[in-house]
N, C-alpha and C positions, 0 to 999 in steps of 0.2 A: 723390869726396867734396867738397863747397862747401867754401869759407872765409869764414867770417865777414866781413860787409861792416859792419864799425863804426869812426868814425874822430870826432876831438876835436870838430870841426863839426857832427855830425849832431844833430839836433835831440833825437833820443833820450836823446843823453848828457849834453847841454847842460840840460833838463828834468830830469835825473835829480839833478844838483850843483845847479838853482835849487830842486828839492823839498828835498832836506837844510836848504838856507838858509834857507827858509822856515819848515822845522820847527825848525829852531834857533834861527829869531828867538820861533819861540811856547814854547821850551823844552820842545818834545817830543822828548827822544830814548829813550823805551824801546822796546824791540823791536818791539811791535805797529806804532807811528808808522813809523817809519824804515825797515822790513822792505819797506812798500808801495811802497816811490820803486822799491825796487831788484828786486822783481817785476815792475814795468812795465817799468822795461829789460828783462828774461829773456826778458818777452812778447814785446819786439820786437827779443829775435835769435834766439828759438826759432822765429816766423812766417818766418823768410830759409830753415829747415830743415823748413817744413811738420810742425812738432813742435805740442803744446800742453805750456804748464807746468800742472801738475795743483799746485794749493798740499794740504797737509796731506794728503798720499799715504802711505798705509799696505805699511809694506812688512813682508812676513814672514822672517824669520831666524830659524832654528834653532826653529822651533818657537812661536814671539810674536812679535806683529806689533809694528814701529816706526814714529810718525807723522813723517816729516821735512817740514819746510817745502813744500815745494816737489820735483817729482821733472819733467823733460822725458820725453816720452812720444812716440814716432811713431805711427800709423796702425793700427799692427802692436801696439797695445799695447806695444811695448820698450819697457823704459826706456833714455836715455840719458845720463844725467846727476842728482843729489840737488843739491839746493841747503839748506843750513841757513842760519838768518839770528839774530843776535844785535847787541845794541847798544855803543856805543861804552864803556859802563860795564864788560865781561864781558873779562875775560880771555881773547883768542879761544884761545891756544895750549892752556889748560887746561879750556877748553870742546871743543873738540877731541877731547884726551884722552878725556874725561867720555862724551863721544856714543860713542867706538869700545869705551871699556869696557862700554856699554848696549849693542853689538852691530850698530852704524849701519855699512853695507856701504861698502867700502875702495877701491869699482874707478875712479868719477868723481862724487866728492863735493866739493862749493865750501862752504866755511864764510866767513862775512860777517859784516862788519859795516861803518859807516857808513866806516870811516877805514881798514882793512884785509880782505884777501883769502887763505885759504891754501887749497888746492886739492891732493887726494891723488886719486893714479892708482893702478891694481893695485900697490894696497898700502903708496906711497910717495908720501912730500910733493914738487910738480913746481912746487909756486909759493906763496911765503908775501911778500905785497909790502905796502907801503902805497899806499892808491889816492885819497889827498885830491885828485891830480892824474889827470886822464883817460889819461894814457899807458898807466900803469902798470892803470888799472880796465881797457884794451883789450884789452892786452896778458895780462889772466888772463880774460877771459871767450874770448879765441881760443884760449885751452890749453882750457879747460872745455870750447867746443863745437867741434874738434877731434878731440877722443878719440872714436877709435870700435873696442868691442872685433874684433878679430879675422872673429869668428863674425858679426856683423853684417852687417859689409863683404859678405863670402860669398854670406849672405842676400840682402840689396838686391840685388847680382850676379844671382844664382839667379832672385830674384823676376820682374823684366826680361826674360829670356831667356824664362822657363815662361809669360809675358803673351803671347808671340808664337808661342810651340812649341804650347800648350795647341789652340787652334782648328783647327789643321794635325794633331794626334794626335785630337783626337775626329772628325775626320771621316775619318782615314781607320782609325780601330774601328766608325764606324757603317756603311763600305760591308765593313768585314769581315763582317758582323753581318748587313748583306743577301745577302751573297753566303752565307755558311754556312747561312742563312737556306731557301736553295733546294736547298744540297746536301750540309749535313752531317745526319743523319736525329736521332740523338743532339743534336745542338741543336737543330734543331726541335722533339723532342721535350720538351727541360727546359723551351725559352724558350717553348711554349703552358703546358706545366704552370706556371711559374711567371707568367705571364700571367693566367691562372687565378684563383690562390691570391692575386695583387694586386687582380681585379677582385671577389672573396669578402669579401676582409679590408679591401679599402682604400676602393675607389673601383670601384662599376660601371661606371662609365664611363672608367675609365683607358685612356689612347690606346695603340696600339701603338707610340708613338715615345717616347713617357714610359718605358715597359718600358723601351725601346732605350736611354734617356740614362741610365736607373738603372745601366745595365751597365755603360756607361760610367763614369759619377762613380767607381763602386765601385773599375772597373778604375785607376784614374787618382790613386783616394786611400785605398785600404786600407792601401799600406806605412804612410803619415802615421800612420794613425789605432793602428795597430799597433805601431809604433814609438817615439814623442810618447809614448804613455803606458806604452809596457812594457808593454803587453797582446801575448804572442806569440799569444794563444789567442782574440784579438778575434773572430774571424769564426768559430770554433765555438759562442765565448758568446755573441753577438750573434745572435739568430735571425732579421733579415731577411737580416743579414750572408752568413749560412751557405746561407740558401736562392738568393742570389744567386750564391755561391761553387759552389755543384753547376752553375749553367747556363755560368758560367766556365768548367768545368774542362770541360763538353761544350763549346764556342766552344772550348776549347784541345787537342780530341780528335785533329785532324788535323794540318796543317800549321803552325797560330798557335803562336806561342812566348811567354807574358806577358813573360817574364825579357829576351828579345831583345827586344822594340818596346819595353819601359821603361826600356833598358838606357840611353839616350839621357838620361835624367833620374835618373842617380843621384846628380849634382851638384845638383840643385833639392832633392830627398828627401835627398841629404846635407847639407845647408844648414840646412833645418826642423829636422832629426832634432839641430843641433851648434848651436844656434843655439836651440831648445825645452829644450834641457840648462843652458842660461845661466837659466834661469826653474825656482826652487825649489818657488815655491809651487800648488801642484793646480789651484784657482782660476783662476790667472793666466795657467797654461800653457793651460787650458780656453780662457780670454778669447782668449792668441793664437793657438789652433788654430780658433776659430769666426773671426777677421778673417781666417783663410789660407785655411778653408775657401768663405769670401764673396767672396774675389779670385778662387779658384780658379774658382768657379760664373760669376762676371761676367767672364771670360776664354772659358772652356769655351762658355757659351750665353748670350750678351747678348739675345736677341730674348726668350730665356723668361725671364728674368732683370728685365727688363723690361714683359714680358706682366702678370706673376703678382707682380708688385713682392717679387722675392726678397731680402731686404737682412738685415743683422745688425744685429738693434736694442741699441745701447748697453747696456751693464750697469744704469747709475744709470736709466735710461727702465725697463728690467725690473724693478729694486729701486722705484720708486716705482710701476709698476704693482701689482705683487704687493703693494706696502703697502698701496694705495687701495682695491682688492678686498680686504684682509682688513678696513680700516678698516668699507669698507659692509657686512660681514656682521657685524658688529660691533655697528654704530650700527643699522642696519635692522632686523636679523633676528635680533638677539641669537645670533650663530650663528660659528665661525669655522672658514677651512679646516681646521681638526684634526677639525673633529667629522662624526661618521656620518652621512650623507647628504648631504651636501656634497658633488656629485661637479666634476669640474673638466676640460673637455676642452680641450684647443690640437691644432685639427687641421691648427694647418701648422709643425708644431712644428720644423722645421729641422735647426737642430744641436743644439738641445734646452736653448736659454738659459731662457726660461721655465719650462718643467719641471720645471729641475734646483735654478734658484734658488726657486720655489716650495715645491719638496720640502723646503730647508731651514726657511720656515717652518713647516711643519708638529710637532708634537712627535713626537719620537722613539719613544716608547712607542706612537706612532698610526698613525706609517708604514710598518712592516709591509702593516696591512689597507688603508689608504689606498691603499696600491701596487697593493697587488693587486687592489681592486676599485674604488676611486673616482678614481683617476685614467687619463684618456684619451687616450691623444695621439697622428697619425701625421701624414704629408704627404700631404694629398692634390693639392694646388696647381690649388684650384677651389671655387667656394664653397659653402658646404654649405646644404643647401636644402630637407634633412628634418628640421629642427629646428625650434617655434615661435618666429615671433619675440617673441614672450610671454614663452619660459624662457632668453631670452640678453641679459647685461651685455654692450655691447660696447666695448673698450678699445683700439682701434686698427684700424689698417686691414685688416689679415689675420690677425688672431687675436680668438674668443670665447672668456671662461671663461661655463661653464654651470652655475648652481644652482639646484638642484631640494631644496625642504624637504622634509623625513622624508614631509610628509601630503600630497608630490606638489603643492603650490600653486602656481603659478606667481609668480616674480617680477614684481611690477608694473613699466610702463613709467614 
C-alpha cells in the first residue's frame, strides 16, 4: 500500500492555507466557500492513489440513501474514505454526533472544517486535531488515506495475480476445448448443438471461436456471478447460462475436473466474493461486479477486447444516455419509453448496464409487458446490418436503441 507523499512545502498545501486567507480577507467562511480549498487538496492526494473524490456521493444505509461531501472512490468503484466538510462557525464535535445519528457510515470518515480535523475508523475516533498549522493538516490526511479495510488489501492482491494467471488459464481451456473437440463425442455433440441455437438466436454468423471464448468466460466467472449476488440457482434461472452449463458438463464428461483447474483461484474468487460483501447496496455491488467483469474480459482477450471496443461505459454516461433518449421521445414524438410500441434494442448489451438502468425508467405497472415484448437485447459483438438506418437513434459507438411508432413510421434522420 503507498504512503501519502504530502509535506509543509508542497505547493498543494501551501495553496490550500493562501485560499483560507484569501477567503477570510473577503469574509467568506460558510461551508460552501471554504469546503472548496479543502477538495482541491483531497484531489491532489487522492490522484498519488489513482482514486477520484466523487463530491455529493450518495450512499445507501439501512435502507435511505445519505449525501456526504465528498466520498474517495478507486477504479473498482470502492469506496475508500467519506469526507464531510463544515465551517469554522459549527460545532464540529456535535456535528459529528448529528451526522452518525442520521446514519453516516463509521469505517473511514474525515469531518472538517477550516481550523480542525476529527477522523473515525471502524467505529472509533483515531484523530481529532487542530490543523491552522500544516503539520498537524498532514499528519490527519495520512491517517485518512492510510486505512485500507482488510478485504481491500486482499482484493488489490487477488486482482494482480488473476491479471497474469487469467491469459495462461484461457489458453490452456481453449486447447482443452480443441482437443475434446476431436474426442470427446458427448462434447461435440452439445458444443455443435449449442453452436446451433447461438447461430438461430444470436448471430448467423457467429464464429466458432466466439462459441469457444463463451465457454470460457462462463467457465472463468459463473462462481462470481453466483456468489456476488446469492443467486446459487444462477445458471438454472439464467437461460443462456443453463445452456452453456449442459456443454460444460459434457467438456467435464471425461478426464477435466472444473473444481481442480479453478482450484488455483479460490483466493481471487475469495477476495471478490469478501470484498463484494463490504458493499450493501444492489446497485453498487452491480457497478462493482461490471468494473471486475471488464478487467476480467481485458485480461482474458485483449486483442477482441480491442477488436470490438469491449469497455464498461460509466454509470453517469448510461444515466444521461437513457435521460436524452427519453428527453427525445418526449420532445419529438410526444412518446416515452413506458409506452406501447416503443421497442428498444442494445445488441451489445454486455453486462447489461443499459438495460437494467433503463428498465428503471420505465414505470412499473408497464414493465411487465415491456419486458416481455418490447425490450431487446444480446451480444452479438458485430454490427448489426439488418436494421434500417432510417429506424435507428444512434448514441454511442457500440450500442443503438431503436424506435419504431405504433403506425411503423420510421424515425426521421
Amino acid at each position: 500500500m503507498d504512503t501519502l507523499n504530502l509535506k509543509p512545502q508542497h505547493k498543494a498545501v501551501k495553496d490550500y492555507y493562501d485560499a483560507l486567507s484569501n477567503l477570510a480577507t473577503l469574509r467568506a467562511s460558510h461551508e460552501g466557500a471554504v469546503s472548496s480549498a479543502f477538495a482541491v487538496l483531497l484531489r491532489h492526494c487522492a490522484r498519488q492513489f489513482d482514486w477520484t473524490l466523487i463530491e455529493q456521493h450518495q450512499v445507501r444505509r439501512n435502507g435511505h440513501s445519505i449525501r456526504v461531501d465528498g466520498a474517495l472512490v478507486d477504479n473498482f468503484k470502492l469506496v475508500h474514505g467519506y469526507w464531510e466538510a463544515k465551517d469554522s462557525d459549527d460545532d464540529l464535535g456535535k456535528e459529528v454526533k448529528k451526522k452518525f445519528g442520521a446514519g453516516y457510515p463509521k469505517d473511514n470518515i474525515l469531518f472538517q472544517a477550516p481550523d480542525r480535523i476529527i477522523i473515525w475508523q471502524d467505529a472509533r475516533q483515531v484523530f481529532g486535531e487542530d490543523i491552522t498549522q500544516p503539520g498537524r493538516l498532514i499528519e490527519g490526511l495520512s491517517i485518512f488515506f492510510a486505512y485500507q479495510p482488510p478485504a481491500y488489501e486482499q482484493f488489490e492482491q487477488a486482482v494482480e495475480e488473476f491479471k497474469i494467471r487469467v491469459p495462461e488459464l484461457a489458453e490452456g481451456l481453449l486447447q482443452l476445448i480443441e482437443k475434446e473437440r476431436i474426442s470427446n463425442q458427448r462434447f461435440i455433440q452439445a458444443f455443435d448443438g449449442f453452436s446451433s441455437l447461438c447461430r438461430q438466436t444470436i448471430n448467423p454468423n457467429i464464429s466458432t471461436q466466439a462459441v469457444e471464448e463463451m465457454l470460457i468466460q462462463h467457465l472463468l466467472t459463473e462462481r462470481i456471478f453466483r456468489k456476488v449476488f446469492n443467486n446459487p440457482d444462477f445458471v438454472e434461472r439464467n437461460v443462456i447460462a443453463s445452456e452453456i452449463e449442459k456443454v460444460i458438463l459434457a467438456l467435464t464428461s471425461q478426464s477435466f475436473s472444473r473444481d481442480e483447474f479453478l482450484k488455483s483461484l479460490d483466493r481471487f474468487y475469495g477476495a471478490i466474493e469478501t470484498t463484494a460483501a463490504t458493499i450493501g447496496d444492489f446497485s453498487q455491488k452491480q457497478s462493482f461486479l461490471n468494473t471486475v467483469y471488464e478487467k476480467f474480459f481485458q485480461g482474458f482477450s485483449i486483442k477482441v477486447a480491442d477488436t470490438h471496443g469491449i469497455v464498461y461505459t460509466p454509470q453517469p454516461i448510461v444515466q444521461f444516455i437513457v435521460k436524452s433518449v427519453q428527453e427525445i421521445l418526449r420532445k419529438e414524438f410526444g412518446r416515452s419509453l413506458s409506452d406501447k410500441g416503443v421497442h428498444i434494442i442494445d445488441p451489445f448489451v454486455g453486462t447489461g448496464s443499459f438495460i437494467v438502468r433503463l428498465m428503471r425508467e420505465i414505470q412499473k405497472s408497464r414493465l411487465p409487458f415491456k419486458y416481455a415484448n418490447e425490450l431487446h437485447c444480446n451480444e452479438v459483438m458485430r454490427r448489426v446490418s439488418n436494421i434500417p438506418s432510417s429506424d435507428i437513434v444512434p448514441f454511442s459507438r457500440s450500442r443503438i436503441f431503436l424506435f419504431r411508432k405504433a403506425s411503423r413510421a420510421a424515425i426521421p434522420k
